[in-house]
C-alpha positions as CSV (number, residue, x, y, z in Angstrom):
1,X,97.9,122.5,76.1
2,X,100.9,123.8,74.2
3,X,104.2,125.1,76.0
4,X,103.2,128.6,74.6
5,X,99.4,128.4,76.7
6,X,101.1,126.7,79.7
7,X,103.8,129.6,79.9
8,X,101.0,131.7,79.5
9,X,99.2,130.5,82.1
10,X,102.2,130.4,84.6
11,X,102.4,134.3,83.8
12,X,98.8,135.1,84.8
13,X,99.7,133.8,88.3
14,X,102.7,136.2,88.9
15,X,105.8,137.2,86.7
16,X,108.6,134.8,85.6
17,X,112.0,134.9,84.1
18,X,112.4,133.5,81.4
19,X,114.8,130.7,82.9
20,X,112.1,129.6,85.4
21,X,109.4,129.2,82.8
22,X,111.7,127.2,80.9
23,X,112.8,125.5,83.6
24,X,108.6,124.7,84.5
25,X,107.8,123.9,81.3
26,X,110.5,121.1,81.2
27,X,109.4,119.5,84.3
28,X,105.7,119.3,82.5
29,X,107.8,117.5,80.0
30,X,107.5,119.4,76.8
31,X,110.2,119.5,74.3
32,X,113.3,122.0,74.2
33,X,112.6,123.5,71.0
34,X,108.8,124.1,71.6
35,X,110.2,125.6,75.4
36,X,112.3,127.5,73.7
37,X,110.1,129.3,70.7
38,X,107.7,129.8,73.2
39,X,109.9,131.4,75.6
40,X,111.0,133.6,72.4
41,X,107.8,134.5,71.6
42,X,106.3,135.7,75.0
43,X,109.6,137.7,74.9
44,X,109.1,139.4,72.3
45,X,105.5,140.4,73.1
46,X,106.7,141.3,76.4
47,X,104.8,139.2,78.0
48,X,108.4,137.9,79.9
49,X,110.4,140.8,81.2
50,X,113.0,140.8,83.3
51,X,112.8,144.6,84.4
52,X,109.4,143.9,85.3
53,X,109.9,140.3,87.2
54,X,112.9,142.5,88.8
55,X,110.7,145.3,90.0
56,X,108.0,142.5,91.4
57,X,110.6,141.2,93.4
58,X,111.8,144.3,95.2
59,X,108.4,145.1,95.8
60,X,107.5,141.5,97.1
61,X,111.1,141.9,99.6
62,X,109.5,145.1,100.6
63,X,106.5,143.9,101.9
64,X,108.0,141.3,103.5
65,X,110.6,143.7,105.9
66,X,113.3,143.4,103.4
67,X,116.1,141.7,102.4
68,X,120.1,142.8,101.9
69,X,120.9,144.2,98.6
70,X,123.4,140.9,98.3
71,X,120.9,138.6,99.0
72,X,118.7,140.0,96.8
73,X,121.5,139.9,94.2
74,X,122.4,136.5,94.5
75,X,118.5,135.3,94.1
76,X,118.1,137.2,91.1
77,X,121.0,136.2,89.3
78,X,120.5,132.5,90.1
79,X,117.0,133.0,88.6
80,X,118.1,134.2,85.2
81,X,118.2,137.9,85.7
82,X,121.7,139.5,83.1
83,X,123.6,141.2,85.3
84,X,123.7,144.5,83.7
85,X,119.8,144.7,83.8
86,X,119.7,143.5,87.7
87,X,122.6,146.7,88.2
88,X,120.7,149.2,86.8
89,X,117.5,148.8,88.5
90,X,119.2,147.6,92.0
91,X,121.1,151.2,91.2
92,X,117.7,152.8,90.7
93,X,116.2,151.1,93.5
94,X,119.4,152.4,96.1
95,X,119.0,156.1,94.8
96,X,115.2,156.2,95.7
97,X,116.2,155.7,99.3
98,X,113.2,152.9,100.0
99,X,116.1,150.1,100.6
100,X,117.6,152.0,103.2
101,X,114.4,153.0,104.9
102,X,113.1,149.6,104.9
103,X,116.8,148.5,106.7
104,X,116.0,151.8,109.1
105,X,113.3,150.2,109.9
106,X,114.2,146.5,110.6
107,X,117.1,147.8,112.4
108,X,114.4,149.9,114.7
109,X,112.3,146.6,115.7
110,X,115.4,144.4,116.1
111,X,116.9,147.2,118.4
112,X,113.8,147.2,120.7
113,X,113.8,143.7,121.0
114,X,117.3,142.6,121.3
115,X,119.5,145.9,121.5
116,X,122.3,147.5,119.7
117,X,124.2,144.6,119.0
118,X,121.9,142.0,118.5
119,X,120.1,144.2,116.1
120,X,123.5,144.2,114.2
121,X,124.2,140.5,114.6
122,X,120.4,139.6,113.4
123,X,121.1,141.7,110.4
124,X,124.5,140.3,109.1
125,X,123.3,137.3,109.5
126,X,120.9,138.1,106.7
127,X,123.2,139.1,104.5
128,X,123.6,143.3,105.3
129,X,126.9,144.6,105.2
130,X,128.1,146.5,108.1
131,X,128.3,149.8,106.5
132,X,124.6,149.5,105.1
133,X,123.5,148.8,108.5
134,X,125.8,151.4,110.0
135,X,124.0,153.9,107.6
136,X,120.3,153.2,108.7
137,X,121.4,153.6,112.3
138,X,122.5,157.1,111.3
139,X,119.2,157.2,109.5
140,X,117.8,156.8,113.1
141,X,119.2,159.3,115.3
């Protein structure tokens, strides 16, 4: 199998950034220029996106009870995301008010379980900031 059909395959399973499949596809030990004209190809055919890996994510951190908008940040960078694509949609994400609701929410259950201010310790401690968590509270009453 070339580095084209493994990338390929690696894409049917879930979406990848362009770093990670090159990144796989040198740990199966193919070369750096085949990597790297398949990586340019499935780009330009769109089968790699970073909107769309970006958007995957979110929705994956969603299901999961959420994560802070720095964490979140932080992975997606470190994965190969430009910063000025991860901005725009971690903007877009912000104004449609899911991110906050989902943090509304986390802070809810932690509340009921551990109060006030274990609800706020639990939640810095996964990266929110105090104002973000300050703002679903408010969400709350």
């Amino acid at each position: 199998m070339n580095a084209y059909d493994k990338a390929l395959s690696l894409l049917a399973m879930r979406e990848h950034t362009a770093k990670e499949i090159t990144r796989k596809l040198l740990e199966k030990g193919y070369e750096s220029g085949d990597i790297e004209s398949a990586v340019s190809r499935l780009e330009a055919e769109g089968a790699i996106s970073n909107k769309r890996y970006v958007e995957s994510y979110l929705r994956s951190r969603a299901r999961k009870g959420g994560e802070s908008l720095c964490l979140m940040r932080m992975k997606l960078l470190d994965r190969g995301i430009d910063k000025s694509t991860l901005d725009e949609i971690l903007f877009e994400y912000l104004e449609g008010d899911e991110y906050y609701a989902l943090l509304e929410k986390s802070y809810r259950a932690l509340s009921s379980k551990k109060g006030e201010d274990g609800a706020t310790r639990s939640l810095l401690n996964k990266g929110y900031t105090l104002s973000e968590i300050k703002r679903a509270k408010q969400r709350e009453d």
